[in-house]
N, C-alpha and C positions, 0 to 999 in steps of 0.2 A: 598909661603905664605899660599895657600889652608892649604896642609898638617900639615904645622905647626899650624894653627889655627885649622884641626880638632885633634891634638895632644894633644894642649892645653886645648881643651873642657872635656878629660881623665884624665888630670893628676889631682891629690887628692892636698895634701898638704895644705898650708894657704896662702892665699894673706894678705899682708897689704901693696897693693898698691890700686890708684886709681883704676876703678870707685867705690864707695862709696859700692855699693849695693854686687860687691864681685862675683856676680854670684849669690848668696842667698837671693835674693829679697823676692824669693816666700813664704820664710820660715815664713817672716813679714805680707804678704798681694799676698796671690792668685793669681790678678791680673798683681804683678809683675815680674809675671814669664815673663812678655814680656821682661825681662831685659838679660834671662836665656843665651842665646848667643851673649849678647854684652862682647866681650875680647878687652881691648887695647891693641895698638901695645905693647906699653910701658909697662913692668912687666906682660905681658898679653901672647899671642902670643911668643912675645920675652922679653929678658930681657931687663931691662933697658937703659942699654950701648949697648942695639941692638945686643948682640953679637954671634947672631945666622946667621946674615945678610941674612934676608929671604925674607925681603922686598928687597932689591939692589939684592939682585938674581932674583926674579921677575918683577921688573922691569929693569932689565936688557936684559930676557928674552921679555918683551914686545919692547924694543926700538927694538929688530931683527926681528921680527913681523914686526915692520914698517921699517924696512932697515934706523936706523939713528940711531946715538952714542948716544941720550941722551932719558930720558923718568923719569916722574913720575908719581906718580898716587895718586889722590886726593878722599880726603872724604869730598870735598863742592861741588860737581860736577861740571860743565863746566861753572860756575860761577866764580870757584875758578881763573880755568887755563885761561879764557878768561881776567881774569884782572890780572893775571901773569904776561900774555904777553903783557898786556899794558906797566907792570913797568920794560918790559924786554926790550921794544924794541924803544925809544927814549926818549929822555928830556921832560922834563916839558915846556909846551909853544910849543912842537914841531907839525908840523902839519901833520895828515897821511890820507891817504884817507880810505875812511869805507864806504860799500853799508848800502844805508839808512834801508832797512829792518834789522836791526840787532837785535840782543836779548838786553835785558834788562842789563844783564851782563855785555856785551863788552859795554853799553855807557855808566853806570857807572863806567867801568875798565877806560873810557878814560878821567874822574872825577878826578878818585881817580890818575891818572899819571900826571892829568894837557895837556893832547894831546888837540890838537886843529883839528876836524875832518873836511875833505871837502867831502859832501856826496855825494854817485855816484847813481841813481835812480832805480828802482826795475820795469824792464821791462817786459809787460802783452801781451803773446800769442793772439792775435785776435782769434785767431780759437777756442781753449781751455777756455780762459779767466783764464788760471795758470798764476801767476806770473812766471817770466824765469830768471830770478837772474839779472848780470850784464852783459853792451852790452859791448864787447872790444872797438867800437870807446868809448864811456861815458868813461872807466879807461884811454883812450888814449888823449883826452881831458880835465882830471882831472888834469894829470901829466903836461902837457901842461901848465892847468894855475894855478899849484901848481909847481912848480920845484923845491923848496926847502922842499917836502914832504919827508918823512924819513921811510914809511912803506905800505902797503895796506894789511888792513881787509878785508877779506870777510867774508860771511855764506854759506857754500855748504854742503848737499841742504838746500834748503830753507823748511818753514812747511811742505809742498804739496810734498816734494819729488822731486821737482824737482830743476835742477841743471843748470849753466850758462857754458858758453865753457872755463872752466877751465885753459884746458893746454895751451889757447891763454891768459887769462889773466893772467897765470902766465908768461908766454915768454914777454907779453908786460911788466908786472913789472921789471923784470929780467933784459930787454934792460938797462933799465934806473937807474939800479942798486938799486931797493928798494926789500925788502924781503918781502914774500907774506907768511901771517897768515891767516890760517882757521879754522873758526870756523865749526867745520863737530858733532856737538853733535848728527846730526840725521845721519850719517853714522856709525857709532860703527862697523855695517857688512858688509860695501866696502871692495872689496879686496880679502873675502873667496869664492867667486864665479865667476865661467867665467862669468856670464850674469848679476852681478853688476855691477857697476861701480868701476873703482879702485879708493882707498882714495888719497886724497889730497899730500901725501907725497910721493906715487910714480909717482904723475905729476910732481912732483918739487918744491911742497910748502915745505918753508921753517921751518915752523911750526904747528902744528896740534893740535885741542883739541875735545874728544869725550868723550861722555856721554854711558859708558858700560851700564846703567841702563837702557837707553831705547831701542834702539832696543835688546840688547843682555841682559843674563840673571843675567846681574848685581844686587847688591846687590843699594838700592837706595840712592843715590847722590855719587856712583861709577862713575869715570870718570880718563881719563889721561891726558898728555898735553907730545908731541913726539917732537922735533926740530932737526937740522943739524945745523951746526955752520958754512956753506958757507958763511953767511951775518948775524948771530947771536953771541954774546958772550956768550958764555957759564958761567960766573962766572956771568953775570946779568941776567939769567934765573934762576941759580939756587935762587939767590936771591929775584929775583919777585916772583920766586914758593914760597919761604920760607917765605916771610912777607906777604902774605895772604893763609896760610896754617896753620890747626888749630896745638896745641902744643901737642893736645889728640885726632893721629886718631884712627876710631875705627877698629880694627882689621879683625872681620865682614864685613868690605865694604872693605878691600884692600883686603879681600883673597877671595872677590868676582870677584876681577876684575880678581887674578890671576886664579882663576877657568873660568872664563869666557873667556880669553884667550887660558889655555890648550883645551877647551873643541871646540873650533872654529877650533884650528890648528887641533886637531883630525878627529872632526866630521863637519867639518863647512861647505864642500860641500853639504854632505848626508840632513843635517838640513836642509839649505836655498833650496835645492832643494825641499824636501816637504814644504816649507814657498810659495815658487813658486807656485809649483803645488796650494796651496791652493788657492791662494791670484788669481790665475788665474781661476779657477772653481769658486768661487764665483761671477767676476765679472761674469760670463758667466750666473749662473744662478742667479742673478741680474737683468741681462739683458732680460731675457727672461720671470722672474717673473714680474717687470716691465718694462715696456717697454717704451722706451725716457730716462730712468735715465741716467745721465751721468755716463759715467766707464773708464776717462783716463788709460790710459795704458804708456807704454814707445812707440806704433807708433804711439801716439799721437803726439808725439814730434819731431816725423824721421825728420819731414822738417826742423829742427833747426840741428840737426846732431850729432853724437852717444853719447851715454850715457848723456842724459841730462832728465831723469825718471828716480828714483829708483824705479822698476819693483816690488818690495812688499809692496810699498806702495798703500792703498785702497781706494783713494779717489772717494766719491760720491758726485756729484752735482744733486743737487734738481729743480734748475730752469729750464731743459724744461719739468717738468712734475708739477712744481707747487705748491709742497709741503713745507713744515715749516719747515725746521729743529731743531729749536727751541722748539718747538710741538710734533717732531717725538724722540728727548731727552728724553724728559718728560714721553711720553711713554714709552721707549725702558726701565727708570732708573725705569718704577713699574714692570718691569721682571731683573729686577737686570742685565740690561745691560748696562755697560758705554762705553761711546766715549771720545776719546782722543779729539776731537772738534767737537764742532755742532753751527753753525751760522744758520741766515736762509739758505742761500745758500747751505750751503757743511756739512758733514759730514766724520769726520776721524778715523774708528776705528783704531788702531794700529795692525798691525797682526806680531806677532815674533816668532823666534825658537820654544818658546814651547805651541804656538798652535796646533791645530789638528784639524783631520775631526769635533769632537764633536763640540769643540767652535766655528766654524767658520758656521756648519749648524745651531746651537743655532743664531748664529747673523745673519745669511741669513732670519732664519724661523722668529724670533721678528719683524726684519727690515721691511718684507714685511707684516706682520702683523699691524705693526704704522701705515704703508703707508695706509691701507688699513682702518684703525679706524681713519686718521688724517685728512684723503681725498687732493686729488692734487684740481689744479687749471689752470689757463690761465699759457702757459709759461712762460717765463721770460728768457731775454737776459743771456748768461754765462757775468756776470763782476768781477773782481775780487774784493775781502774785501777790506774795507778801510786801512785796517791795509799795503797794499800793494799800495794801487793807489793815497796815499797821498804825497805829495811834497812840506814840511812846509819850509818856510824860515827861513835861519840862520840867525841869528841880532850880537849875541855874541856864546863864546864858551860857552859850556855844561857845563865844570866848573867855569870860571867868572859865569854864572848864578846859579849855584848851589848854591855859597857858596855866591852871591851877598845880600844885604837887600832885603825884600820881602814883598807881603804882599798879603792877601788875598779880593779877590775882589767879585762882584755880576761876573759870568760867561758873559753875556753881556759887561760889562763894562773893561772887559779883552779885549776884540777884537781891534787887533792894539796895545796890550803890549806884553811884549817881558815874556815867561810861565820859569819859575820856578820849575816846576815840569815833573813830565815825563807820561804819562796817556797815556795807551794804553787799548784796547778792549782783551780779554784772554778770551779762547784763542785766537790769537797764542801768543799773548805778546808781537809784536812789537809797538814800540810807534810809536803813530800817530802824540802826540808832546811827545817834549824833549827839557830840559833844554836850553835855550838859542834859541830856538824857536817862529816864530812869532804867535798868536792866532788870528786864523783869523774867519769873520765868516762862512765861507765852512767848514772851520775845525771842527769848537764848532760844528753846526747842523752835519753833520757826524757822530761824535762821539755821539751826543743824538738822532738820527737813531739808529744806533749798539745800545744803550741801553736800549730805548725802545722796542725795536728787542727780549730782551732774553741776549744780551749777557753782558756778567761782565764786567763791566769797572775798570781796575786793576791799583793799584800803585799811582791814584793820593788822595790828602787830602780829599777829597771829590768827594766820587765815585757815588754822584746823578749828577754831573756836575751841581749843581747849585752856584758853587763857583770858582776858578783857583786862584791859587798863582803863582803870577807874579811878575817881579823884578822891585824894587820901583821907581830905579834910572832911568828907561827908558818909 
């Protein structure tokens, strides 16, 4: 796919196919030269009738990458593939279990399929105050008083990097014959190195969906979605991939993922190993520029047991030295520097393949420069975001409340109705509530904490919280 799309960026001739602009945007207006390298698959890249088959060559090549017969690759990202495999993997009305921490994605995917979720809770390190994904007895439990569940979702890892004991929750599924979906968008680079974690499909998940865009140098809303057909059908995946997959992808992002790909299997050790090296030098002097900051690592974790840290990931916790992170945001973004999240508590820049010494001493040098113009304070216990430590009651499913009558209320006068809406704090974008959710008042005050705080309250009607759409009939 690479090649052929930088083929296509060469050859002269005349389109009179879509997109509109032709390549020659800029001829009209300057500015739209931003258009210069968007190629469709379709008459773009390849021809029409696909008959170059550069995409199925490439994605055929990525399925061996993951040692499993099937793969595609998507241009809506891990949005796409996560409600794929909603409409891939049971009936309408079916119920499957799903750790509550999930993306925004997957509980709309379980919407749009009509799933009925029984949720599994999103367990908090004492030591760290990381969320640690899901406990094997909670999935063991689930199953218990679901028996008639037909799937389990997970997220591995979760925001923070860090991951639950996988190959036990996959074996506990396994026993009981249910097929185990992950959602791994933030692993894209499991797998290229000894000292990662390996990705979900060679523990034995049945199905896999990551987002090249973000850790790896994907082109943006690159993403794939990988399965084995031991407990899957293959002719209902290709059809969940196919009715939420656009009719115009763009050429640009699937020959990003194929370049993303070659470029891992070549270079992926060499790379992540200096991603390592950096991401470990910084904590180091981090740690020594200030002093108290928190700087998990993966032996932060040893006591939970291997690979449950992704080891490039950079999390900074602010609370025992006192500091805003909300405040030290604010600063870092008048030096033109962004984070991937900034609550008050933590701080996550992204660190990937194609960082270096420069960028990472640029955000060591800023970082401790905020710190130092935003001033710390009295400690503060490690606890984890709301977005992790909440535990809303189900009343109905996510889609009875979705598409139920509704209606918008004073936020007050919501508490004790059953929420309509999905309203999470972003980052990280887990909802706090979700469709068929009870609104309680722990919940409401929480969420108007977190927004008074600095942070965005995402997705719902009304992002002051002074209103909630709630379903009428309950």
């Amino acid at each position: 796919m690479l090649e052929a799309y930088l083929d296509a960026l060469q050859r002269g001739g005349a389109s009179f196919n879509v997109p509109g602009h032709k390549g020659r945007g800029a001829a009209l207006d300057g500015r739209l030269a931003a258009t210069t390298g968007d190629l469709a698959l379709y008459g773009g890249v390849d021809t029409v009738k696909l008959s170059g088959g550069y995409l199925a060559a490439a994605e055929a090549l990525a399925a061996d990458r993951y040692g499993v017969p099937w793969c595609r690759f998507s241009t809506g990202g891990s949005t796409q593939g996560n409600q794929a495999l909603c409409l891939a993997v049971a009936q309408p009305g079916d119920v499957v279990i799903v750790n509550r921490s999930v993306h925004r994605s997957l509980l709309l995917g379980l919407v749009l399929a009509g799933l009925d979720p029984r949720w599994l809770p999103t367990r908090i390190d004492a030591a760290t105050g990381l969320p640690i994904g899901t406990a094997v007895e909670d999935l063991r439990a689930a199953i218990d008083e679901a028996p008639e569940a037909t799937a389990v979702f997970l997220t591995e890892p979760g925001y923070l990097g860090t991951l639950s004991d996988l190959p036990a929750l996959i074996e506990v599924a396994h026993q009981a014959g249910l097929p185990v979906l992950v959602d791994q968008a933030w692993g894209a680079h499991f797998g290229y190195h000894p000292d990662l974690p390996a990705h979900a499909l060679e523990l034995g998940a049945d199905a896999l969906v990551t987002s090249v865009h973000k850790l790896l140098p994907g082109y943006s809303q690159a993403s794939l979605v990988c399965a084995r057909f031991d407990r899957l059908e293959r002719g209902r995946l290709e059809r969940g991939f196919e009715a939420t997959h656009t009719t115009s992808p763009g050429g640009a992002i699937l020959a990003s993922i194929d370049g993303a790909r070659a470029l891992m299997a070549d270079r992926g050790v060499e790379l992540l190993e200096r991603t390592l090296a950096l991401v470990r030098s910084a904590r180091r002097h981090l740690a020594a520029a200030v002093p108290g900051l928190g700087l998990p690592d993966e032996s932060s974790l040893a006591h939970l047991g291997p690979q449950r840290f992704d080891p490039t990931r950079l999390v900074i916790q602010l609370g025992p030295i006192g500091a805003d992170g909300i405040a030290l945001e604010k600063s870092l973004l008048q030096k033109d520097v962004s984070l991937e999240l900034a609550d008050r508590d933590t701080l996550l820049p992204v660190v990937t393949v194609v960082d270096d010494e420069g960028s990472l001493t640029l955000l060591q040098r800023s970082l401790v420069e905020a710190i130092g113009a935003t001033g710390t304070g009295a400690p503060r216990p490690l606890v984890a975001a709301m977005s992790w430590r909440a535990h809303p009651e189900r009343v109905v499913s996510p889609r009875a409340a979705f598409f139920a009558p509704h209606e918008r209320v004073r936020a007050e006068a919501a508490i004790g109705r059953v929420s309509a809406e999905l309203i999470a704090p972003y980052p990280p974008g887990i909802p706090v509530l979700a469709p068929g959710e009870l609104v309680t008042a722990e919940l409401l005050e929480g969420l108007r904490t977190e927004a008074a705080s600095g942070v965005r309250i995402a997705y719902a009607t009304d992002p002051t919280l002074r209103t909630i759409e709630v379903v009428a009939k309950f």
